[in-house]
PQR file with spaces between the fields and no chain letter, atoms N, CA, C, O and H, PARSE charges and radii, in Angstrom:
ATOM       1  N    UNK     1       0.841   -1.179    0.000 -0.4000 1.5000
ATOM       2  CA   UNK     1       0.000    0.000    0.000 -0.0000 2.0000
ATOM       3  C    UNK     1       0.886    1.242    0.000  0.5500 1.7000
ATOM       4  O    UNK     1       1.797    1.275    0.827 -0.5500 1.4000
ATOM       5  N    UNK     2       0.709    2.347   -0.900 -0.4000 1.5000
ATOM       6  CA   UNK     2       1.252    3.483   -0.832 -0.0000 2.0000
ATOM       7  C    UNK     2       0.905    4.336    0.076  0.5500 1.7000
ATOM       8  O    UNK     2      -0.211    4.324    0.596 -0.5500 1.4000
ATOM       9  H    UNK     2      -0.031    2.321   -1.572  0.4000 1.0000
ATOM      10  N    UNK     3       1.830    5.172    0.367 -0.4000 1.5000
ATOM      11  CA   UNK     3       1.015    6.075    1.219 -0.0000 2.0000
ATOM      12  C    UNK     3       0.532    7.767    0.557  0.5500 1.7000
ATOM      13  O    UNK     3       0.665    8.411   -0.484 -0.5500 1.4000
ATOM      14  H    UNK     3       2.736    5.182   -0.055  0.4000 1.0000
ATOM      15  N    UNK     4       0.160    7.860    1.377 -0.4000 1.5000
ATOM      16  CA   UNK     4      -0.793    9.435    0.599 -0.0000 2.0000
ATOM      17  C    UNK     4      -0.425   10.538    0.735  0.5500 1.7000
ATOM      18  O    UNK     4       0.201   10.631    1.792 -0.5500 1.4000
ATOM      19  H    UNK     4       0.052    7.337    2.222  0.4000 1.0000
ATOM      20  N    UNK     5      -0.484   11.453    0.207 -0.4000 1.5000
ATOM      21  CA   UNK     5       0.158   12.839    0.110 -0.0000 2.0000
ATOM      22  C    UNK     5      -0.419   13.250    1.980  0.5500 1.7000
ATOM      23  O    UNK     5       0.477   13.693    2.699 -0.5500 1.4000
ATOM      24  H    UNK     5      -0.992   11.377   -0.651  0.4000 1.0000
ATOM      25  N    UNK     6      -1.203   13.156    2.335 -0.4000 1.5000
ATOM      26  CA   UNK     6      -2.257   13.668    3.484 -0.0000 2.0000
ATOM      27  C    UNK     6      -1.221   12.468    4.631  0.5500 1.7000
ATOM      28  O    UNK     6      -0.635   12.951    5.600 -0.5500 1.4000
ATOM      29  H    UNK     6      -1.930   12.797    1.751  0.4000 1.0000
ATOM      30  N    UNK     7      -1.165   11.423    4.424 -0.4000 1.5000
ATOM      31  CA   UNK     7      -0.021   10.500    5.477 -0.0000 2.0000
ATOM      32  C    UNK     7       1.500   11.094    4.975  0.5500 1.7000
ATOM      33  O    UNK     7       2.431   10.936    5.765 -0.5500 1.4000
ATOM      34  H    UNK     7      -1.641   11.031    3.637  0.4000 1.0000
ATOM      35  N    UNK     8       1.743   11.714    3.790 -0.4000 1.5000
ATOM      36  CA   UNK     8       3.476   11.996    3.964 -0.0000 2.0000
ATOM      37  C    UNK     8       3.311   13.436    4.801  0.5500 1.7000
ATOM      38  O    UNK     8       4.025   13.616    5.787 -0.5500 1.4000
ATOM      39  H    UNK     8       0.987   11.842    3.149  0.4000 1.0000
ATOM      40  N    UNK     9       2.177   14.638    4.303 -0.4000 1.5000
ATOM      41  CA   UNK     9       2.325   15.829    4.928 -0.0000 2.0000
ATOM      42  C    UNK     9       2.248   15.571    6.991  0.5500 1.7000
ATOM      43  O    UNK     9       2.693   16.334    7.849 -0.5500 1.4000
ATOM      44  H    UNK     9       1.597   14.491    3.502  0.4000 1.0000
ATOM      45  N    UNK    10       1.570   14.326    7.166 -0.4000 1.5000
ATOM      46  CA   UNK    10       1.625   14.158    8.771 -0.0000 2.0000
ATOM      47  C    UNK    10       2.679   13.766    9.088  0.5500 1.7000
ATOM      48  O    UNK    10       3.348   14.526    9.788 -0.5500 1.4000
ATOM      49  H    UNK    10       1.209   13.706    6.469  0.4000 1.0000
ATOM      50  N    UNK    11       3.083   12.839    8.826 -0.4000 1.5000
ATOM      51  CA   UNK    11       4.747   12.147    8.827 -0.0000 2.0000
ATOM      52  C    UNK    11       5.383   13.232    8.517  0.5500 1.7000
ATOM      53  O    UNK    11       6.327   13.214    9.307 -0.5500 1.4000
ATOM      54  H    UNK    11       2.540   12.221    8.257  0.4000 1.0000
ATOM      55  N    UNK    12       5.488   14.200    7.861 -0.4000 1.5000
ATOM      56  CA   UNK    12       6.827   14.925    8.254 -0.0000 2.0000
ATOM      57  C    UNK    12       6.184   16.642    8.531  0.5500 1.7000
ATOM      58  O    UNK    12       6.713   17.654    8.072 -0.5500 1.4000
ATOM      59  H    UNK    12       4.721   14.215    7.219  0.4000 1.0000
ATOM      60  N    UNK    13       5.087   16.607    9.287 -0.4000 1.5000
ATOM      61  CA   UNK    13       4.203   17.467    9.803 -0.0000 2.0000
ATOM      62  C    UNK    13       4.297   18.991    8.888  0.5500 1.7000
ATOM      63  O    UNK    13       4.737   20.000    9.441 -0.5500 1.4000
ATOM      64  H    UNK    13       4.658   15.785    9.661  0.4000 1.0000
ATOM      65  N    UNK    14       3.887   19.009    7.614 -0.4000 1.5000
ATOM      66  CA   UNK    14       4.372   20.089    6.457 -0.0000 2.0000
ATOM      67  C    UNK    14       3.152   20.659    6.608  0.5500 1.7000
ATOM      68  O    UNK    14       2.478   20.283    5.649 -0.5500 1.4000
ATOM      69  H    UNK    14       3.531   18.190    7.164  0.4000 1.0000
ATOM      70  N    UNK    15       2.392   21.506    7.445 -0.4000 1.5000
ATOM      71  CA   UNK    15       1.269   22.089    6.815 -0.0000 2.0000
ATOM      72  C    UNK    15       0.940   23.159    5.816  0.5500 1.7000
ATOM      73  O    UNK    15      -0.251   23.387    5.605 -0.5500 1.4000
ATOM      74  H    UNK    15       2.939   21.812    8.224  0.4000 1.0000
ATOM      75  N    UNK    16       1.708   23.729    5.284 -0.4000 1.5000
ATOM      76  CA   UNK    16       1.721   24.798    4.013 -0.0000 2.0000
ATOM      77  C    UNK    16       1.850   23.944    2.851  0.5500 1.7000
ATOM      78  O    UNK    16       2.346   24.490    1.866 -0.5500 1.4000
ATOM      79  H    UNK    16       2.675   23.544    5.456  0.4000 1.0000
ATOM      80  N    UNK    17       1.553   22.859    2.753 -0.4000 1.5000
ATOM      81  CA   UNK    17       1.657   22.270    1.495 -0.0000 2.0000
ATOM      82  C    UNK    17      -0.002   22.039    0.817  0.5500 1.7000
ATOM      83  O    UNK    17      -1.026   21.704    1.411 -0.5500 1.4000
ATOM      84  H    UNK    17       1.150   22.415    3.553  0.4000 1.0000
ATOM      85  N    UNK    18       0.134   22.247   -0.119 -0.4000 1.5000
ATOM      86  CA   UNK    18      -1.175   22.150   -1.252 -0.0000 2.0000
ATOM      87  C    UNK    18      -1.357   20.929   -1.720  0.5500 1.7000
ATOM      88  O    UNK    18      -0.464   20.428   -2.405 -0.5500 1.4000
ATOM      89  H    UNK    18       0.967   22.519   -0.602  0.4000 1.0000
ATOM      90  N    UNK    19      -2.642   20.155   -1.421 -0.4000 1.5000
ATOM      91  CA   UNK    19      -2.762   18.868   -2.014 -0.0000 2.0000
ATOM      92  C    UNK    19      -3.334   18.738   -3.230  0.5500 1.7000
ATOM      93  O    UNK    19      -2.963   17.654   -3.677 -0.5500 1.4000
ATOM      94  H    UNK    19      -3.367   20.561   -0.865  0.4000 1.0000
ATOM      95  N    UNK    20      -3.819   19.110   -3.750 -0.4000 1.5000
ATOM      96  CA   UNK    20      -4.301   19.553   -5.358 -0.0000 2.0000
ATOM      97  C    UNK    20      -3.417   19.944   -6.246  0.5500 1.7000
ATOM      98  O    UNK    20      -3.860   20.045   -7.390 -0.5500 1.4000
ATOM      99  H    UNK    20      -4.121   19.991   -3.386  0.4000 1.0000
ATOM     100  N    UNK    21      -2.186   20.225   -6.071 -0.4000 1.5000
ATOM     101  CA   UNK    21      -0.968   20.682   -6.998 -0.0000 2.0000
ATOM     102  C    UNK    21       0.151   19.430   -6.973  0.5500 1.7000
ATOM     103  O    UNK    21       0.387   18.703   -6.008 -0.5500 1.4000
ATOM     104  H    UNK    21      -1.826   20.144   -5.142  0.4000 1.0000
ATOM     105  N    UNK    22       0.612   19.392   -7.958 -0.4000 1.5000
ATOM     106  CA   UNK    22       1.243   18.843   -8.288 -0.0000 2.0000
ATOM     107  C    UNK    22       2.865   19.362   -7.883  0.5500 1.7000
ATOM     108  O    UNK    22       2.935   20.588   -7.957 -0.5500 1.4000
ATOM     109  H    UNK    22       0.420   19.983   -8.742  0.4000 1.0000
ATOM     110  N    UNK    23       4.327   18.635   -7.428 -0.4000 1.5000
ATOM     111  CA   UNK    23       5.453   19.780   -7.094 -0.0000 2.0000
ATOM     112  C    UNK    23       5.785   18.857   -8.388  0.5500 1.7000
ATOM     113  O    UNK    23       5.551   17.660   -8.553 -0.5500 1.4000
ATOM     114  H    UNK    23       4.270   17.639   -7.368  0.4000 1.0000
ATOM     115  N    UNK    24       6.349   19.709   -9.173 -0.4000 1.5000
ATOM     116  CA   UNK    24       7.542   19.153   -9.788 -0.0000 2.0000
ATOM     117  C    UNK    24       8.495   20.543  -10.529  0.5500 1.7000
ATOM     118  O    UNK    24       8.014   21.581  -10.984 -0.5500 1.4000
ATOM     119  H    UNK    24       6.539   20.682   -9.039  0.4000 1.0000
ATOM     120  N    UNK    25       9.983   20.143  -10.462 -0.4000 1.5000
ATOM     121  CA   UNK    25      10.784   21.147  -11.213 -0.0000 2.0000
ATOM     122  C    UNK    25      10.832   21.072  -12.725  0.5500 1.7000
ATOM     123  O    UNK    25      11.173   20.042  -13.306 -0.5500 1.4000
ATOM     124  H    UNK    25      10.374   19.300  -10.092  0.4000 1.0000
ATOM     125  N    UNK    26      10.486   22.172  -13.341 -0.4000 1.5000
ATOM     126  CA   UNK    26      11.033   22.232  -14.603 -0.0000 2.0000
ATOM     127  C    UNK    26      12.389   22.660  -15.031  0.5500 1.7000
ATOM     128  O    UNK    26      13.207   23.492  -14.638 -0.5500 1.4000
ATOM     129  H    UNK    26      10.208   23.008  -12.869  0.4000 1.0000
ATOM     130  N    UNK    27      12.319   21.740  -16.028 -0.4000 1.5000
ATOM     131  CA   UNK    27      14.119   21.634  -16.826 -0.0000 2.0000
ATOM     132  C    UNK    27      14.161   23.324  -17.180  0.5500 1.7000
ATOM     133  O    UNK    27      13.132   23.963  -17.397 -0.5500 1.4000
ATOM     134  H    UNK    27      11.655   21.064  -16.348  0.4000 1.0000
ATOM     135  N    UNK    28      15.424   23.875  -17.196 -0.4000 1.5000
ATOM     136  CA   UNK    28      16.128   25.366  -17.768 -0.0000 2.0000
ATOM     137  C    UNK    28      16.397   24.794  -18.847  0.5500 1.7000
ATOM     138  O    UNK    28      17.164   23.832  -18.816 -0.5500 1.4000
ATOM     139  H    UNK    28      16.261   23.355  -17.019  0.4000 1.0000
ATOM     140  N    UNK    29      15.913   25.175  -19.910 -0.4000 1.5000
ATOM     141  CA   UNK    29      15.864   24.546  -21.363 -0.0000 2.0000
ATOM     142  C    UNK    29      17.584   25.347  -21.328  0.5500 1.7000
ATOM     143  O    UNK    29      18.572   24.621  -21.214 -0.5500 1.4000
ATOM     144  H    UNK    29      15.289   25.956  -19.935  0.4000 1.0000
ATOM     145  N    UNK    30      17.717   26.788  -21.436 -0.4000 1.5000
ATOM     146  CA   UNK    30      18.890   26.848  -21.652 -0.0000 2.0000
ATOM     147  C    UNK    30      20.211   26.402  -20.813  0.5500 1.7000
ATOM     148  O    UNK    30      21.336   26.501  -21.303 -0.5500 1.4000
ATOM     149  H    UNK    30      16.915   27.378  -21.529  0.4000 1.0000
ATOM     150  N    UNK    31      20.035   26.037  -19.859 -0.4000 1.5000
ATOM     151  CA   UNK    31      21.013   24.986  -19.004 -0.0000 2.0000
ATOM     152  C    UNK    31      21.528   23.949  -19.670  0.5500 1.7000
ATOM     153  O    UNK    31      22.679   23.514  -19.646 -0.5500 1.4000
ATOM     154  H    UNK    31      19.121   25.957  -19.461  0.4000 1.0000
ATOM     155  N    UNK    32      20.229   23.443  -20.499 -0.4000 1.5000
ATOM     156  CA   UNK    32      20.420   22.169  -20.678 -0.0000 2.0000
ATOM     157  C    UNK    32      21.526   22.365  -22.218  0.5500 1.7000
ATOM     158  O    UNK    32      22.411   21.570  -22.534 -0.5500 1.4000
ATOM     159  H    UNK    32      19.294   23.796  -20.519  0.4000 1.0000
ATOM     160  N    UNK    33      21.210   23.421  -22.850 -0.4000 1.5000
ATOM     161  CA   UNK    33      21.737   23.946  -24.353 -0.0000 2.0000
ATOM     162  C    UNK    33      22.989   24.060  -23.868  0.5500 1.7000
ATOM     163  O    UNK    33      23.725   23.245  -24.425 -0.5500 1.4000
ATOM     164  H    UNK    33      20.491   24.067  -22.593  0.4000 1.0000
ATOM     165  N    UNK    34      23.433   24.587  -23.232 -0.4000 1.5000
ATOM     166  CA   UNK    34      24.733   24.972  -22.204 -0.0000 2.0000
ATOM     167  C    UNK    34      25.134   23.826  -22.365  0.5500 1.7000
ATOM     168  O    UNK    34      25.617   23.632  -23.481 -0.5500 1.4000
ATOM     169  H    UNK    34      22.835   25.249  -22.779  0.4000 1.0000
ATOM     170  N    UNK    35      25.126   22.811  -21.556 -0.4000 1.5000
ATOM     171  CA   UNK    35      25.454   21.415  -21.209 -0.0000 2.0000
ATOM     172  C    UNK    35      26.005   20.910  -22.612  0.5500 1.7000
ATOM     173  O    UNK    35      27.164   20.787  -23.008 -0.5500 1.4000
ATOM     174  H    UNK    35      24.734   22.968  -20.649  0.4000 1.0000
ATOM     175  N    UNK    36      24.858   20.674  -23.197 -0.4000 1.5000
ATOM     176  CA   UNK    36      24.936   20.104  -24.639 -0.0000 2.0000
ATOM     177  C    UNK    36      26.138   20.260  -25.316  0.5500 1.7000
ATOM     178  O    UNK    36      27.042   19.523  -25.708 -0.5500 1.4000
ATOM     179  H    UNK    36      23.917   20.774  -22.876  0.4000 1.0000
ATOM     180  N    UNK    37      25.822   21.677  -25.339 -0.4000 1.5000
ATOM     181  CA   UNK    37      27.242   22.542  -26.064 -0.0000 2.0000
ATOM     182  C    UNK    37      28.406   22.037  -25.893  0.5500 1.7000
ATOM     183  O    UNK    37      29.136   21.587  -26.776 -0.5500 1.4000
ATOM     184  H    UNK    37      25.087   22.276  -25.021  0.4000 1.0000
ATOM     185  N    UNK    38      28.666   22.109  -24.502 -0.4000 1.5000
ATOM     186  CA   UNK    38      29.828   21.411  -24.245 -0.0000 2.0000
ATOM     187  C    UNK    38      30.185   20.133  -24.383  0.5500 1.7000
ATOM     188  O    UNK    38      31.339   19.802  -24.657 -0.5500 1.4000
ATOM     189  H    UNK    38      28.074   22.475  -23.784  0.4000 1.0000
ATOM     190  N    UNK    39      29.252   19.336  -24.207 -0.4000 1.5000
ATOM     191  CA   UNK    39      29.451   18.033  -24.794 -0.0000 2.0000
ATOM     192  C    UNK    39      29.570   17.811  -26.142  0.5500 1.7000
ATOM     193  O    UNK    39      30.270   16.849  -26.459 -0.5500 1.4000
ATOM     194  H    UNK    39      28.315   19.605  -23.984  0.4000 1.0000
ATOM     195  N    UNK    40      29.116   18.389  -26.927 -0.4000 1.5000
ATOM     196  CA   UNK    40      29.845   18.172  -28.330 -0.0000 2.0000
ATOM     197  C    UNK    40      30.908   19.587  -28.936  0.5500 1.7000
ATOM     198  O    UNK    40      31.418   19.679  -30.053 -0.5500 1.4000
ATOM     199  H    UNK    40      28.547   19.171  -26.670  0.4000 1.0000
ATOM     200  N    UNK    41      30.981   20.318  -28.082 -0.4000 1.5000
ATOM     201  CA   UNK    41      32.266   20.898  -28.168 -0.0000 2.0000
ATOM     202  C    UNK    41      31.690   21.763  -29.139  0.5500 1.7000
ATOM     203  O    UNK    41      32.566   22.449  -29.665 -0.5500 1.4000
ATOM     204  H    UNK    41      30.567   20.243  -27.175  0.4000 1.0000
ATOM     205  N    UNK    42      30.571   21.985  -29.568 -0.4000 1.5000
ATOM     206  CA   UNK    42      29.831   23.626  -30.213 -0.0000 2.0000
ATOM     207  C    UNK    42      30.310   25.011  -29.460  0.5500 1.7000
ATOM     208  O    UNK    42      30.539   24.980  -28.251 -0.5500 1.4000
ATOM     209  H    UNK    42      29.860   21.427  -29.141  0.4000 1.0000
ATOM     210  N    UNK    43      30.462   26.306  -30.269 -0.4000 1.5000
ATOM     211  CA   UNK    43      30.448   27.418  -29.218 -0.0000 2.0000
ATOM     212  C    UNK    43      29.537   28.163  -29.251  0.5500 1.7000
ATOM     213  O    UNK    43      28.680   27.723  -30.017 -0.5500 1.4000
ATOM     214  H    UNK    43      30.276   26.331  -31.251  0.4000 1.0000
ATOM     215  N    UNK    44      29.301   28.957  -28.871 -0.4000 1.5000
ATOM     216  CA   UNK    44      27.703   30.028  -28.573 -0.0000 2.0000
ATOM     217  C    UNK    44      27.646   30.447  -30.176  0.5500 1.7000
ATOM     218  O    UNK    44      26.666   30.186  -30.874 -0.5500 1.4000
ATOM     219  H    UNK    44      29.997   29.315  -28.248  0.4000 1.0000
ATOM     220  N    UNK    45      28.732   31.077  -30.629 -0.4000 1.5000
ATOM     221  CA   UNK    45      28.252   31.756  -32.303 -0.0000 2.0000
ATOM     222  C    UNK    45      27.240   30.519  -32.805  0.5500 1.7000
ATOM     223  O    UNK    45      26.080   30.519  -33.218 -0.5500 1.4000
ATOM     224  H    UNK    45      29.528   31.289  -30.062  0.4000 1.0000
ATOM     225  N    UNK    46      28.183   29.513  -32.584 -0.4000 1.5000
ATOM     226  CA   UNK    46      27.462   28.466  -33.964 -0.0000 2.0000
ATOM     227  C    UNK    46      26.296   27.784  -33.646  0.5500 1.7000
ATOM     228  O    UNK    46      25.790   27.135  -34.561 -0.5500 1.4000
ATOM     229  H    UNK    46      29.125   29.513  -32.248  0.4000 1.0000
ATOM     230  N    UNK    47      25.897   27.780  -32.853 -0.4000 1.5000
ATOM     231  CA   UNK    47      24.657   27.722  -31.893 -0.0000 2.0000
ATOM     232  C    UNK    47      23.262   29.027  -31.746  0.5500 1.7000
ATOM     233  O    UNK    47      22.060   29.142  -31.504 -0.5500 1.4000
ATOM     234  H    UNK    47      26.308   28.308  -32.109  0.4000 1.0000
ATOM     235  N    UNK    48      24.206   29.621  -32.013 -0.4000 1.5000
ATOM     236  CA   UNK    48      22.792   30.685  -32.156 -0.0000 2.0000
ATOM     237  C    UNK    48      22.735   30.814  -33.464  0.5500 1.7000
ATOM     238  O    UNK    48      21.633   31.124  -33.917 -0.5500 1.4000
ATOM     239  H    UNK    48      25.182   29.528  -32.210  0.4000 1.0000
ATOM     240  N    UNK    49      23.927   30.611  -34.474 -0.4000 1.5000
ATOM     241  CA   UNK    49      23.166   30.710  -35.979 -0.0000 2.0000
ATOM     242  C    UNK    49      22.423   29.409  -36.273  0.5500 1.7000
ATOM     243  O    UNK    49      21.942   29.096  -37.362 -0.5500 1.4000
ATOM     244  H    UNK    49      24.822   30.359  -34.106  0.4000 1.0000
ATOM     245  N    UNK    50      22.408   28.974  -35.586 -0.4000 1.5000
ATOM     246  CA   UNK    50      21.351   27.704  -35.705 -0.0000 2.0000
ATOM     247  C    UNK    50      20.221   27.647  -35.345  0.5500 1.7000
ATOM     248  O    UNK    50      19.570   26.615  -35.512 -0.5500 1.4000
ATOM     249  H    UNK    50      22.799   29.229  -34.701  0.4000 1.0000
């Protein structure tokens, strides 16, 4: 049996938390372009003419 958003907020006694929302982080699209870059060894010019 899983337990429930309403048993994790008691277990770790969080009351400012919203049970109708969803948490999740979104990706920094350009972080990730960053990253990329460097992994195939692109530099910013040739990347933005793209």
């Amino acid at each position: 049996m899983t337990p429930t958003i309403e048993e994790y907020s008691a277990l770790l006694r969080i009351n400012n938390i919203q049970l109708n929302k969803i948490y999740l982080k979104e990706p920094k699209l350009m972080t990730f372009k960053k990253k990329l870059m460097k992994l195939t060894g692109m530099t910013d010019t040739w990347a933005e003419k793209q």
